[in-house]
PQR file of N, CA, C, O and H, with PARSE charges and radii, in Angstrom:
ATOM      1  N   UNK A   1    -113.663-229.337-153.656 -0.4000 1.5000
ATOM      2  CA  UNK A   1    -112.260-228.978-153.609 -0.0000 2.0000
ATOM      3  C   UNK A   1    -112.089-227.526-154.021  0.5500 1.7000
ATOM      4  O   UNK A   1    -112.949-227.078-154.779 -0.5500 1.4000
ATOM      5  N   UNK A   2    -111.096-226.720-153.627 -0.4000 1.5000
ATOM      6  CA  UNK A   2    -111.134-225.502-153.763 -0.0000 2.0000
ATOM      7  C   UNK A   2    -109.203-225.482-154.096  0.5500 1.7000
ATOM      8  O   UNK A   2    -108.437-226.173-153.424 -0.5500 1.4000
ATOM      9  H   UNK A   2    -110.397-227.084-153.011  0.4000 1.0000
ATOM     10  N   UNK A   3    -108.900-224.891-154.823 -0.4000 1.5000
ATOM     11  CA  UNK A   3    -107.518-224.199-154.897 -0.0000 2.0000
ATOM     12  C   UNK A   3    -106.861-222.528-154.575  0.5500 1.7000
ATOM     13  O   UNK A   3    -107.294-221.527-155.144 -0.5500 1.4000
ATOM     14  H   UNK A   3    -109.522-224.329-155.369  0.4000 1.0000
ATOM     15  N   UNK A   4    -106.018-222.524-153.799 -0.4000 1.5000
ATOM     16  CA  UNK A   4    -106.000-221.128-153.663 -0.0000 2.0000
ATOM     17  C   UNK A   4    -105.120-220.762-153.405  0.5500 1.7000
ATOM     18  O   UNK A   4    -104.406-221.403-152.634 -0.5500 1.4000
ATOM     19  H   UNK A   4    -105.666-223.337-153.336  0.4000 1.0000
ATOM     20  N   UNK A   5    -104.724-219.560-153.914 -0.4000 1.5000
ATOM     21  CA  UNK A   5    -103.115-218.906-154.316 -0.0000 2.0000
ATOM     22  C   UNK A   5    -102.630-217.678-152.909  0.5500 1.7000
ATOM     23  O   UNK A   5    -103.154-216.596-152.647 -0.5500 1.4000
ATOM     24  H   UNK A   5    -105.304-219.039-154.541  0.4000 1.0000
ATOM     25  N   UNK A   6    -102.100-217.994-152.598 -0.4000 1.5000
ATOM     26  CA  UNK A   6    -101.863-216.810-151.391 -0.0000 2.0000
ATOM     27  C   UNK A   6    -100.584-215.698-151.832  0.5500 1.7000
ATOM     28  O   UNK A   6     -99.464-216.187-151.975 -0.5500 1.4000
ATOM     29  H   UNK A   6    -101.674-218.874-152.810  0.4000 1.0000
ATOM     30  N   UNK A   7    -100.743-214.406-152.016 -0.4000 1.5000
ATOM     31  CA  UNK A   7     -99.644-213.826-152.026 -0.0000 2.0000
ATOM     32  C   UNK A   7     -98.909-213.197-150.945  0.5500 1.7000
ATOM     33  O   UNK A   7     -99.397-212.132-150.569 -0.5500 1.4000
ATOM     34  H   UNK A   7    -101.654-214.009-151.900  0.4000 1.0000
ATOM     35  N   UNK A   8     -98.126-213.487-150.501 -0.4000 1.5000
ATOM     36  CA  UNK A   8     -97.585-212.957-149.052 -0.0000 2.0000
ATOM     37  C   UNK A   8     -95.800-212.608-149.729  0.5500 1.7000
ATOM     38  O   UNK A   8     -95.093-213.343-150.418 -0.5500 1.4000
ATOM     39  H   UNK A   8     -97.729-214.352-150.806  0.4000 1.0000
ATOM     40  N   UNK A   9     -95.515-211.186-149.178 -0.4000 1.5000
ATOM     41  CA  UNK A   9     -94.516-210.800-149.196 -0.0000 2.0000
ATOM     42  C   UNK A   9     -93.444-211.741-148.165  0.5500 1.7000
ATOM     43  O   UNK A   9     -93.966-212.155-147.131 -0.5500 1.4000
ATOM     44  H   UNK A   9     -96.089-210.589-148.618  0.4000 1.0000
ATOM     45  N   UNK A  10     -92.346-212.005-148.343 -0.4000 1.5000
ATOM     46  CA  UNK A  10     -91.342-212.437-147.303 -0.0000 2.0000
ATOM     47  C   UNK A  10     -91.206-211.604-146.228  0.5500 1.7000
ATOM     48  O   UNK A  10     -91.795-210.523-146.237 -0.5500 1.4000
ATOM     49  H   UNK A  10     -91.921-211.669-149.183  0.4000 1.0000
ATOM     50  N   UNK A  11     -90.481-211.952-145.245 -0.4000 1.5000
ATOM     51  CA  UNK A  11     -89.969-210.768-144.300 -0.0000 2.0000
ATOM     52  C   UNK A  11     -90.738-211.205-143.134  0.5500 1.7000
ATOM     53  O   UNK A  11     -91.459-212.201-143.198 -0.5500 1.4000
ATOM     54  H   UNK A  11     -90.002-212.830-145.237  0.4000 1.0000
ATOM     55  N   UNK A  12     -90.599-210.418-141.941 -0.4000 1.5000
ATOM     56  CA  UNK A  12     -90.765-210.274-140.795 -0.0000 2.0000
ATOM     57  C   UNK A  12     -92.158-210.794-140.404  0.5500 1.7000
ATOM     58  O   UNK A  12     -93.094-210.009-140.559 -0.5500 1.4000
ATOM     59  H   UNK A  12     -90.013-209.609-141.889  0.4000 1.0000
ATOM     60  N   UNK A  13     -92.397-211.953-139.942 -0.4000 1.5000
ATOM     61  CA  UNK A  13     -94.168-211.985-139.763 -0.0000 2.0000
ATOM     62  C   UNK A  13     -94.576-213.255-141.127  0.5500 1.7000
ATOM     63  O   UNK A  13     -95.740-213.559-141.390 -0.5500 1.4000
ATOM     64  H   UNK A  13     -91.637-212.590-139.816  0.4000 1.0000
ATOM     65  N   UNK A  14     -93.722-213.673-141.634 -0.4000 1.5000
ATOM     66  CA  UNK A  14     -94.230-213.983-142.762 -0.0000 2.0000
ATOM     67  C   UNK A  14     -94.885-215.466-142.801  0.5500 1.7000
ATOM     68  O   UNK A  14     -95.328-215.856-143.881 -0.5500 1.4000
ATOM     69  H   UNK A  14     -92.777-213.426-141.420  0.4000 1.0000
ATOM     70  N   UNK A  15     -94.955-216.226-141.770 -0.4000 1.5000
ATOM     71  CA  UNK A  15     -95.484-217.686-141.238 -0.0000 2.0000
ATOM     72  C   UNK A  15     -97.079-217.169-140.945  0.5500 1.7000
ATOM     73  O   UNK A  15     -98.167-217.668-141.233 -0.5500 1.4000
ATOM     74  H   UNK A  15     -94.595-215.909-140.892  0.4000 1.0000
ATOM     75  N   UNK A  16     -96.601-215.666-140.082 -0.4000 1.5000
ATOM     76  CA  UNK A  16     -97.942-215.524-139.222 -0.0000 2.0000
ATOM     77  C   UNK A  16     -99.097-215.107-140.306  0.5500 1.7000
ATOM     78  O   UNK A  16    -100.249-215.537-140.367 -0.5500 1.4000
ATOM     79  H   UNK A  16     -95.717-215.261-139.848  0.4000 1.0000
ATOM     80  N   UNK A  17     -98.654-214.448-140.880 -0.4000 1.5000
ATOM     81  CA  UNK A  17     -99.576-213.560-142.246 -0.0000 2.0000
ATOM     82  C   UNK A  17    -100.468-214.745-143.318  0.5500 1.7000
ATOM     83  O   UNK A  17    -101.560-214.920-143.859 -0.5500 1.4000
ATOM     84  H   UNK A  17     -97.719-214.099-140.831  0.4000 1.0000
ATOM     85  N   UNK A  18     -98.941-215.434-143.129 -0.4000 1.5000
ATOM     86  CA  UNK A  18     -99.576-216.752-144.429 -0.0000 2.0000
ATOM     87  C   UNK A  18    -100.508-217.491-143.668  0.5500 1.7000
ATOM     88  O   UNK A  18    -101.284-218.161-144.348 -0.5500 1.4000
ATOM     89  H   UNK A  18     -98.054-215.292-142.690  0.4000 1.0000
ATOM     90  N   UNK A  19    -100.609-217.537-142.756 -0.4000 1.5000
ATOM     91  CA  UNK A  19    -101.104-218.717-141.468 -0.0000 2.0000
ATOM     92  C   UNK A  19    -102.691-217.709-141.493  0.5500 1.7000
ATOM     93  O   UNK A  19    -103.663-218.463-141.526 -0.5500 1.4000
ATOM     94  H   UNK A  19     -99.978-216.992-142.203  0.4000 1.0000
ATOM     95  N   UNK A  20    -103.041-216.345-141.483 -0.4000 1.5000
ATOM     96  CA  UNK A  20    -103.876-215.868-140.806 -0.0000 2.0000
ATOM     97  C   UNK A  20    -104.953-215.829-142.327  0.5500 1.7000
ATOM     98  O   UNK A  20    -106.180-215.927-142.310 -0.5500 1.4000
ATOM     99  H   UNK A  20    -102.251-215.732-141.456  0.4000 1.0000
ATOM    100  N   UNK A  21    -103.889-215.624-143.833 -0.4000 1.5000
ATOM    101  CA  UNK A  21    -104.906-215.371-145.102 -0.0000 2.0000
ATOM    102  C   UNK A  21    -105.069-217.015-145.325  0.5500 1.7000
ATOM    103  O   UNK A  21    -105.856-217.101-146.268 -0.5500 1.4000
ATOM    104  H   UNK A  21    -102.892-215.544-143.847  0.4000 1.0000
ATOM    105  N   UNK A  22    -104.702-218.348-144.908 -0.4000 1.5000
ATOM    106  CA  UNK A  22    -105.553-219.084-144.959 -0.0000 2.0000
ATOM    107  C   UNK A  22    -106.238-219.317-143.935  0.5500 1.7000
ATOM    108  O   UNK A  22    -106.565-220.491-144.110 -0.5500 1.4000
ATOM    109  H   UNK A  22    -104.063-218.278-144.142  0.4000 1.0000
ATOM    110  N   UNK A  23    -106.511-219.115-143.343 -0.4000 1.5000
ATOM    111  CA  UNK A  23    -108.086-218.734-141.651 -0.0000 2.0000
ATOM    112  C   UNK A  23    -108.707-218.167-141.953  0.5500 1.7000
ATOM    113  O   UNK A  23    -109.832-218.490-141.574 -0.5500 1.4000
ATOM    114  H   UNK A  23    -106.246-218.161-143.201  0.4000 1.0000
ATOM    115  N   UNK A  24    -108.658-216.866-142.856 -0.4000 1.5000
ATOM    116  CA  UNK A  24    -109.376-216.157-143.608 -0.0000 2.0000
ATOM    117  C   UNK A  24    -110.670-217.069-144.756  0.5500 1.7000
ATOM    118  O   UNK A  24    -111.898-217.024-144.687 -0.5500 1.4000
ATOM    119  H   UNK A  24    -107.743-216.604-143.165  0.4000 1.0000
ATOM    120  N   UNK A  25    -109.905-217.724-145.598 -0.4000 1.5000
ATOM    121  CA  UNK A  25    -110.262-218.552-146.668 -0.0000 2.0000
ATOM    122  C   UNK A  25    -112.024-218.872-146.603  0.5500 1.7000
ATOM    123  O   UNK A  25    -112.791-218.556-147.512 -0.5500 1.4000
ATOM    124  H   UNK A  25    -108.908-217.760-145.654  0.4000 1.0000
ATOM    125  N   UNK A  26    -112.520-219.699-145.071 -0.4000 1.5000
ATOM    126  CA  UNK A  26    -113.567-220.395-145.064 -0.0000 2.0000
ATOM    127  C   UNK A  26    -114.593-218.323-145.327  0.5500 1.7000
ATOM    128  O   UNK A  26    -115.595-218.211-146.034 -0.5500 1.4000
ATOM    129  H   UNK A  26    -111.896-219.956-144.332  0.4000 1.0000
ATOM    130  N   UNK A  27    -114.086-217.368-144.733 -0.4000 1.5000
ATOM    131  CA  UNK A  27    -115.251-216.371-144.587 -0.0000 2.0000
ATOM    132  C   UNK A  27    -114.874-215.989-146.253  0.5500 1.7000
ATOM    133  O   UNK A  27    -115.770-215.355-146.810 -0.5500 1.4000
ATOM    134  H   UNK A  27    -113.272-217.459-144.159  0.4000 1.0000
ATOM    135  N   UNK A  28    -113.804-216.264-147.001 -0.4000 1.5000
ATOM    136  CA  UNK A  28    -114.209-215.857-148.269 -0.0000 2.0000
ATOM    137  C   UNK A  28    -114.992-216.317-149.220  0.5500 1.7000
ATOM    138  O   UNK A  28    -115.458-215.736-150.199 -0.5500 1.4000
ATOM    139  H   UNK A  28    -113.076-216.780-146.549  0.4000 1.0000
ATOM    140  N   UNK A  29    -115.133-217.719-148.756 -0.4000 1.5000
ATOM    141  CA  UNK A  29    -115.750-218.677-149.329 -0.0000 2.0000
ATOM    142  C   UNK A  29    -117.456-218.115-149.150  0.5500 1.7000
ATOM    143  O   UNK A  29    -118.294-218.146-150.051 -0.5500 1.4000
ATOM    144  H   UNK A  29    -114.754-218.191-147.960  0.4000 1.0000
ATOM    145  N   UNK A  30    -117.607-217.770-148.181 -0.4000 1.5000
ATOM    146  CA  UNK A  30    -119.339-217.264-147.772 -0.0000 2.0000
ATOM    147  C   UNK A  30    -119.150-216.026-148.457  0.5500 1.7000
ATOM    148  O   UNK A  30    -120.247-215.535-148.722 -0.5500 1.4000
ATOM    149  H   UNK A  30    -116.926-217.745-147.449  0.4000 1.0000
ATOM    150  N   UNK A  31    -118.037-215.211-148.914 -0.4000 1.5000
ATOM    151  CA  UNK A  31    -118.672-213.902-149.494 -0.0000 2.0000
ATOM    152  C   UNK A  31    -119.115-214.348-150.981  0.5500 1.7000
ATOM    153  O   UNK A  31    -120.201-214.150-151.527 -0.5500 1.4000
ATOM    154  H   UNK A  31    -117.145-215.610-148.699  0.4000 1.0000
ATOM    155  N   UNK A  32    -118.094-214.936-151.431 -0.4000 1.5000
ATOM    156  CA  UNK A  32    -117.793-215.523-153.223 -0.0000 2.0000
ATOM    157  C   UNK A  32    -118.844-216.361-153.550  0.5500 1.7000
ATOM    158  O   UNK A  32    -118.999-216.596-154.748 -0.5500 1.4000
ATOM    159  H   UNK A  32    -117.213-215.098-150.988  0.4000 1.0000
ATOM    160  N   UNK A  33    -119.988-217.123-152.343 -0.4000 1.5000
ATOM    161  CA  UNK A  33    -120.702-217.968-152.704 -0.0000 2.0000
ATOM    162  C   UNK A  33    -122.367-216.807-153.112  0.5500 1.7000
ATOM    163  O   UNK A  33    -123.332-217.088-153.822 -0.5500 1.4000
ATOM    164  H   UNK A  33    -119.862-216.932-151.370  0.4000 1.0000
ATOM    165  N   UNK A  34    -122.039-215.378-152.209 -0.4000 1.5000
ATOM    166  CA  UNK A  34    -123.394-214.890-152.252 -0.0000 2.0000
ATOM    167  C   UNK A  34    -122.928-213.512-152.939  0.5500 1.7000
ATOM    168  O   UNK A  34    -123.386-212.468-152.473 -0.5500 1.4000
ATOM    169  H   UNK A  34    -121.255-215.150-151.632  0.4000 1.0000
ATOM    170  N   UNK A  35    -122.064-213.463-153.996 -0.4000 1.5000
ATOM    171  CA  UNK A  35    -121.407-212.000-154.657 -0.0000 2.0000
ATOM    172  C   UNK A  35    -122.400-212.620-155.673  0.5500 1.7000
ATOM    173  O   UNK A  35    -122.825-213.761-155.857 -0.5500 1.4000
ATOM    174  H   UNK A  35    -121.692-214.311-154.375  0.4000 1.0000
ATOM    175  N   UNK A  36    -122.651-211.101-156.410 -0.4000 1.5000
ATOM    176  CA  UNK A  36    -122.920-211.170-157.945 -0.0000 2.0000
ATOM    177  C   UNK A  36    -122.162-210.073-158.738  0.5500 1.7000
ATOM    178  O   UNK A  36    -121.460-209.220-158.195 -0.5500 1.4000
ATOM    179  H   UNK A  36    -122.306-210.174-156.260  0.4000 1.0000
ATOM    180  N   UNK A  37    -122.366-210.174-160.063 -0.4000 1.5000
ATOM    181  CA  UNK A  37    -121.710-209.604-161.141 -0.0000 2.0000
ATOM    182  C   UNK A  37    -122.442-208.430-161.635  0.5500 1.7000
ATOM    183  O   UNK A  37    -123.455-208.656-162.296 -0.5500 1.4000
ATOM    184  H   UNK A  37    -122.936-210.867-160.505  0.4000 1.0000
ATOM    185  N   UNK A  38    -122.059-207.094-161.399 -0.4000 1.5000
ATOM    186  CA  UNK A  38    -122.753-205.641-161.378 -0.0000 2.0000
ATOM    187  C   UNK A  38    -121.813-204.942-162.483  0.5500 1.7000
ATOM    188  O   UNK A  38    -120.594-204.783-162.420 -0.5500 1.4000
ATOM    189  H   UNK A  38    -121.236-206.911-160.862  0.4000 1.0000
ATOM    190  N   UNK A  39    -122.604-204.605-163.407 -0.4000 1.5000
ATOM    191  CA  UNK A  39    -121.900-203.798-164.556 -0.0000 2.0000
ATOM    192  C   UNK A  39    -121.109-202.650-164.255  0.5500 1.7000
ATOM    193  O   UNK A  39    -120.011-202.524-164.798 -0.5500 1.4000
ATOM    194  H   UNK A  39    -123.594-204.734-163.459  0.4000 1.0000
ATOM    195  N   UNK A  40    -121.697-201.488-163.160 -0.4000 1.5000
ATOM    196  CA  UNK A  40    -121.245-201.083-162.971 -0.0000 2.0000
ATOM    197  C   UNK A  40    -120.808-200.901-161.110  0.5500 1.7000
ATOM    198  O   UNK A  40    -121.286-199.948-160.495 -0.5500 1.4000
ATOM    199  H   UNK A  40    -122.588-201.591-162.719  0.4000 1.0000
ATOM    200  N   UNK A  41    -120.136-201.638-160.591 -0.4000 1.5000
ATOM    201  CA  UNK A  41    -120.083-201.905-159.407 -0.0000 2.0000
ATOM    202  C   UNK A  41    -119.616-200.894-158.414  0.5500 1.7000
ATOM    203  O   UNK A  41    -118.708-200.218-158.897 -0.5500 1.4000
ATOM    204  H   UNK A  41    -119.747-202.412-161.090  0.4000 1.0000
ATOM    205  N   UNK A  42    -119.918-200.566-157.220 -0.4000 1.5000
ATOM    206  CA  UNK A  42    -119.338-199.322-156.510 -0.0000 2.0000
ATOM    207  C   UNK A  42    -118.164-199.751-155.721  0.5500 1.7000
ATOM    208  O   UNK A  42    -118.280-200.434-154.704 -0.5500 1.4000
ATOM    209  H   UNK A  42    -120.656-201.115-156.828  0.4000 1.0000
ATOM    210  N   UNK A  43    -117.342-199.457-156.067 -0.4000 1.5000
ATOM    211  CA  UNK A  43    -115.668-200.048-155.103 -0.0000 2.0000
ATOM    212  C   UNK A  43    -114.942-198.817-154.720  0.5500 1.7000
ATOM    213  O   UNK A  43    -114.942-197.675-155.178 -0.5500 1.4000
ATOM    214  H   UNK A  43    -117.247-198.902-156.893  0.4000 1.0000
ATOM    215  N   UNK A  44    -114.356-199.362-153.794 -0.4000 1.5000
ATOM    216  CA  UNK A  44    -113.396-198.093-153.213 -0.0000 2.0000
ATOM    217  C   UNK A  44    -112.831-197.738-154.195  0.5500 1.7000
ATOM    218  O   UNK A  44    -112.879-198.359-155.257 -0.5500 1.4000
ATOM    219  H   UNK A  44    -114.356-200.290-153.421  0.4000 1.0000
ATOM    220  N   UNK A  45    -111.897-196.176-153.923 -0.4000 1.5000
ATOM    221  CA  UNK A  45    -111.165-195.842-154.787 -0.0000 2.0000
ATOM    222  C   UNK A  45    -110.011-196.756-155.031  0.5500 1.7000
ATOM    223  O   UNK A  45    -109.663-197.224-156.115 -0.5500 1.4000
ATOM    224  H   UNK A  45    -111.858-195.672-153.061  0.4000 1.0000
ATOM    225  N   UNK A  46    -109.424-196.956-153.752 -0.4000 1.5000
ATOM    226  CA  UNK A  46    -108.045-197.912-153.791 -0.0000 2.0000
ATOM    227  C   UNK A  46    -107.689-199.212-154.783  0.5500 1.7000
ATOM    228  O   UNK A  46    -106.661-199.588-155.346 -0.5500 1.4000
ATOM    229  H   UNK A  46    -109.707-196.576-152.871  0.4000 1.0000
ATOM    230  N   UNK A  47    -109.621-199.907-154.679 -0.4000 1.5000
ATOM    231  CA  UNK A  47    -109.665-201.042-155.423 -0.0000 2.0000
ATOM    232  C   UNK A  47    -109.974-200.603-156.933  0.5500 1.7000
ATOM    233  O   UNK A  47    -109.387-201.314-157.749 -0.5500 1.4000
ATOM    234  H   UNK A  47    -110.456-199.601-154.221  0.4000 1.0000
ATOM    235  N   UNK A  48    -110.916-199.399-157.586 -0.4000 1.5000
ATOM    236  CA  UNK A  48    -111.599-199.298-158.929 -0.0000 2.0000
ATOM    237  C   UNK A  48    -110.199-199.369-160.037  0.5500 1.7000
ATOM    238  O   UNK A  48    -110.181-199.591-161.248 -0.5500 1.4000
ATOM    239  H   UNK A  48    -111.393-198.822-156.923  0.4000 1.0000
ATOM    240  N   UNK A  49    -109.324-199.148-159.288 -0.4000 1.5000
ATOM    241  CA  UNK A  49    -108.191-198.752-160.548 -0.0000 2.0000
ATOM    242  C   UNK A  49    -107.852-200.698-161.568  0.5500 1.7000
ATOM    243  O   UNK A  49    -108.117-201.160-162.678 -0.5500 1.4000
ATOM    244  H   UNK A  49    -109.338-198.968-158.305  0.4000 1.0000
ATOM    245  N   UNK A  50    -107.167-201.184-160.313 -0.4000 1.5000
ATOM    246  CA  UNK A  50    -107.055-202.683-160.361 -0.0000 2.0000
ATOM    247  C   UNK A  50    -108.314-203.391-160.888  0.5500 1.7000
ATOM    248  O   UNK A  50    -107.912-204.291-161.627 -0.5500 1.4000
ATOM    249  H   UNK A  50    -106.951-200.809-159.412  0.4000 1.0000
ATOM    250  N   UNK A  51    -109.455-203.390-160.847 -0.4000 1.5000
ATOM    251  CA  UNK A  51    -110.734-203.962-161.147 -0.0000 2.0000
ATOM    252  C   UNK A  51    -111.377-203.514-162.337  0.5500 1.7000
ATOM    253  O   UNK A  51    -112.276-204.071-162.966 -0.5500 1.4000
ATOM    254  H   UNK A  51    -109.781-202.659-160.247  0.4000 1.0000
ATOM    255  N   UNK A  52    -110.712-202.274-162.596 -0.4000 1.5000
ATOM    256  CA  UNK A  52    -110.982-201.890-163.567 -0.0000 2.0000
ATOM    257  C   UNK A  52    -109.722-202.485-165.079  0.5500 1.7000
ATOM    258  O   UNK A  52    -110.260-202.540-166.184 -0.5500 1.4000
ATOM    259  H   UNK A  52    -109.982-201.821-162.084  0.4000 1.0000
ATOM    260  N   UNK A  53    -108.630-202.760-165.028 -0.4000 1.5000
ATOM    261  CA  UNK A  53    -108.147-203.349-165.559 -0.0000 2.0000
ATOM    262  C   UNK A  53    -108.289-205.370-165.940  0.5500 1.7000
ATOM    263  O   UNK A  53    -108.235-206.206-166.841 -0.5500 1.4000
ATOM    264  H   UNK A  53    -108.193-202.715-164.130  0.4000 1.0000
ATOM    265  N   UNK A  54    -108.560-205.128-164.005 -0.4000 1.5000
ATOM    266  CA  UNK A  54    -108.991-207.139-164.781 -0.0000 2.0000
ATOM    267  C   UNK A  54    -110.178-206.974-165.498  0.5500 1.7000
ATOM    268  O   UNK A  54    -110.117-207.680-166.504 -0.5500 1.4000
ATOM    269  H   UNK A  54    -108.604-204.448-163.273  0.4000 1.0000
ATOM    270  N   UNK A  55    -111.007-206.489-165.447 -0.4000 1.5000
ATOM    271  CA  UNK A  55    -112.168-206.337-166.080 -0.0000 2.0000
ATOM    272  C   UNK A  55    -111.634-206.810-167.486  0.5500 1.7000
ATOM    273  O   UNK A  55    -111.691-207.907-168.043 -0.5500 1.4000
ATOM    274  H   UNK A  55    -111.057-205.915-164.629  0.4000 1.0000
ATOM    275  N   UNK A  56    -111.040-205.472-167.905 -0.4000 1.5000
ATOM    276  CA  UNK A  56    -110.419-205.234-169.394 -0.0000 2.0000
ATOM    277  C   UNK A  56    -109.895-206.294-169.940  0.5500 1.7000
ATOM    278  O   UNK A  56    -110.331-206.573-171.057 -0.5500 1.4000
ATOM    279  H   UNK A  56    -110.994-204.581-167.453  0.4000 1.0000
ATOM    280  N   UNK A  57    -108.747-207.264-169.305 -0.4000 1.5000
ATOM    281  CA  UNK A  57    -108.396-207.998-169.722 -0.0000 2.0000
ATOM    282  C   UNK A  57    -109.419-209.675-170.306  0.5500 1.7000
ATOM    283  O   UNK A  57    -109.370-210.485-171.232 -0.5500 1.4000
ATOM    284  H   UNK A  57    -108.393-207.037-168.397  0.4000 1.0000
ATOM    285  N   UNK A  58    -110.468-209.359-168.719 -0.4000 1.5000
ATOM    286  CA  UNK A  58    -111.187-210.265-168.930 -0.0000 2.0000
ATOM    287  C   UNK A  58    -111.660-210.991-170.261  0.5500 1.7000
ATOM    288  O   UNK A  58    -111.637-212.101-170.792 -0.5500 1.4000
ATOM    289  H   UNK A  58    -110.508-208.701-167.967  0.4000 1.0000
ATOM    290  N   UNK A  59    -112.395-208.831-170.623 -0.4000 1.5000
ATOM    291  CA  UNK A  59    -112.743-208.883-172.010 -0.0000 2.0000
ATOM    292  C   UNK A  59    -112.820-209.284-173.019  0.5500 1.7000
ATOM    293  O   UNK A  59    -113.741-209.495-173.808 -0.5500 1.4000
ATOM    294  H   UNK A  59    -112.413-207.929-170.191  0.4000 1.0000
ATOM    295  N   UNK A  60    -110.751-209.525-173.004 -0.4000 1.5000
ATOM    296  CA  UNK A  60    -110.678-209.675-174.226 -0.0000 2.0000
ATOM    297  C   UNK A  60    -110.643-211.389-174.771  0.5500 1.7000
ATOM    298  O   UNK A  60    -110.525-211.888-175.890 -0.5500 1.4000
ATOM    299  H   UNK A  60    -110.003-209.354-172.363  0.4000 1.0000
ATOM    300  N   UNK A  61    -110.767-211.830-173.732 -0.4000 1.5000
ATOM    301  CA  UNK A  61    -111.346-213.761-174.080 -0.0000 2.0000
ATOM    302  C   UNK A  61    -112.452-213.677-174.543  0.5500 1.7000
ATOM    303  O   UNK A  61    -112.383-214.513-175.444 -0.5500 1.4000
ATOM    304  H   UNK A  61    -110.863-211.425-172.823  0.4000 1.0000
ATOM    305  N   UNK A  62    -113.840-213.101-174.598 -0.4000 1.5000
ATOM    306  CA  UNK A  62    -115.140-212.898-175.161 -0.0000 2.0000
ATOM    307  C   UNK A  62    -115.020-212.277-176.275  0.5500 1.7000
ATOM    308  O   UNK A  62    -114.323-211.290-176.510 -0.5500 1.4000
ATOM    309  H   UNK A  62    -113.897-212.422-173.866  0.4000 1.0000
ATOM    310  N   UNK A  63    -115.961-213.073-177.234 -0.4000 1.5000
ATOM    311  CA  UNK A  63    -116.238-212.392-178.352 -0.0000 2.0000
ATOM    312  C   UNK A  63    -116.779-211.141-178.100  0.5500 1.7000
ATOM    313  O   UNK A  63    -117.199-210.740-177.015 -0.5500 1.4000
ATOM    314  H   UNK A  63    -116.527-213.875-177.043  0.4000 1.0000
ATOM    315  N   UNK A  64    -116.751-210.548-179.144 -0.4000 1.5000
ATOM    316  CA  UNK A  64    -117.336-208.736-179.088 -0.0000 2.0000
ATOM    317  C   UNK A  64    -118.942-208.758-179.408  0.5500 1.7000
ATOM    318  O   UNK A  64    -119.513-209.225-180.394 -0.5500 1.4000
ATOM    319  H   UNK A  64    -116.409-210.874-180.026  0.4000 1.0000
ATOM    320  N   UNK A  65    -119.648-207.909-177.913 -0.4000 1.5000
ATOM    321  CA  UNK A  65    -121.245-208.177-178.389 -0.0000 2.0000
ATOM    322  C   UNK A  65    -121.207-206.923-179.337  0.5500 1.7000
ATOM    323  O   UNK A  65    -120.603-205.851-179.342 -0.5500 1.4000
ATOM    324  H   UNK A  65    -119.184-207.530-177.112  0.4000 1.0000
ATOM    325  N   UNK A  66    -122.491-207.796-180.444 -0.4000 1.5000
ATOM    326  CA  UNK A  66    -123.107-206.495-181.502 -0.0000 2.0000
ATOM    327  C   UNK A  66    -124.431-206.231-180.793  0.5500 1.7000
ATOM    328  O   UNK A  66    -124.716-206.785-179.731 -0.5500 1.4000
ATOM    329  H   UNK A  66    -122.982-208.667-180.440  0.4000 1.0000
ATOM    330  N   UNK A  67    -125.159-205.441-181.363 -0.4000 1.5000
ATOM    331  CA  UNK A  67    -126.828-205.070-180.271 -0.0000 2.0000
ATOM    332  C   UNK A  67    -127.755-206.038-181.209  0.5500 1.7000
ATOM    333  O   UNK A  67    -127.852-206.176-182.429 -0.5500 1.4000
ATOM    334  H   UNK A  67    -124.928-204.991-182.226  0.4000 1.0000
ATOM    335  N   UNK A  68    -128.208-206.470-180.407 -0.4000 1.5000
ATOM    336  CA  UNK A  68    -129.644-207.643-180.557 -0.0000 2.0000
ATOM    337  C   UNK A  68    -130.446-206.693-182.211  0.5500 1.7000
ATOM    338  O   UNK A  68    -130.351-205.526-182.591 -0.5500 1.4000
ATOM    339  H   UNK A  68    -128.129-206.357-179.416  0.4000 1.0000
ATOM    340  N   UNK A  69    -130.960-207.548-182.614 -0.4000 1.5000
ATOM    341  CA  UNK A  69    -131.414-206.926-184.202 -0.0000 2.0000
ATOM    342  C   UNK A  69    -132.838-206.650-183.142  0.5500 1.7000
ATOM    343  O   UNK A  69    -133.159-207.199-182.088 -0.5500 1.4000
ATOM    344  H   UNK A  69    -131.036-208.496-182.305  0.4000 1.0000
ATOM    345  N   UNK A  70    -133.609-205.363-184.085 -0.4000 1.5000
ATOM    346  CA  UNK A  70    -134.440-205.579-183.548 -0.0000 2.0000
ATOM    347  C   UNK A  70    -135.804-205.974-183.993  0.5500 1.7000
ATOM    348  O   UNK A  70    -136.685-206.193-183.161 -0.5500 1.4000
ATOM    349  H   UNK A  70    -133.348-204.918-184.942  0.4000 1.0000
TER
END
């Protein structure tokens, strides 16, 4: 089972848009199944700003790492 949130603005087109980002869904499913998690990841400019904030927030649910004793 999968759940999934669609954000679609109202307005002009707005059946067709919602209709086309779930058709979309099954090829996101093949990206999300073969992504991994890169510390420092290379993203467009458009996206680093936004990704760079969920990141942040992510954060702050995890405890804070200290460095391994050595």
């Amino acid at each position: 089972d999968i759940f999934a949130t669609y954000w679609i603005s109202e307005g002009e087109g707005y059946g067709e848009r919602l209709q086309a980002a779930k058709a979309a869904l099954p090829d996101d499913i093949k990206i999300w199944d073969h992504q991994k998690y890169m510390d420092q990841p290379a993203l467009a400019p458009s996206e680093a700003a936004g990704f760079k904030q969920l990141r942040s927030w992510a954060r702050s649910f995890y405890p804070q790492q200290t460095a391994a004793p050595a």
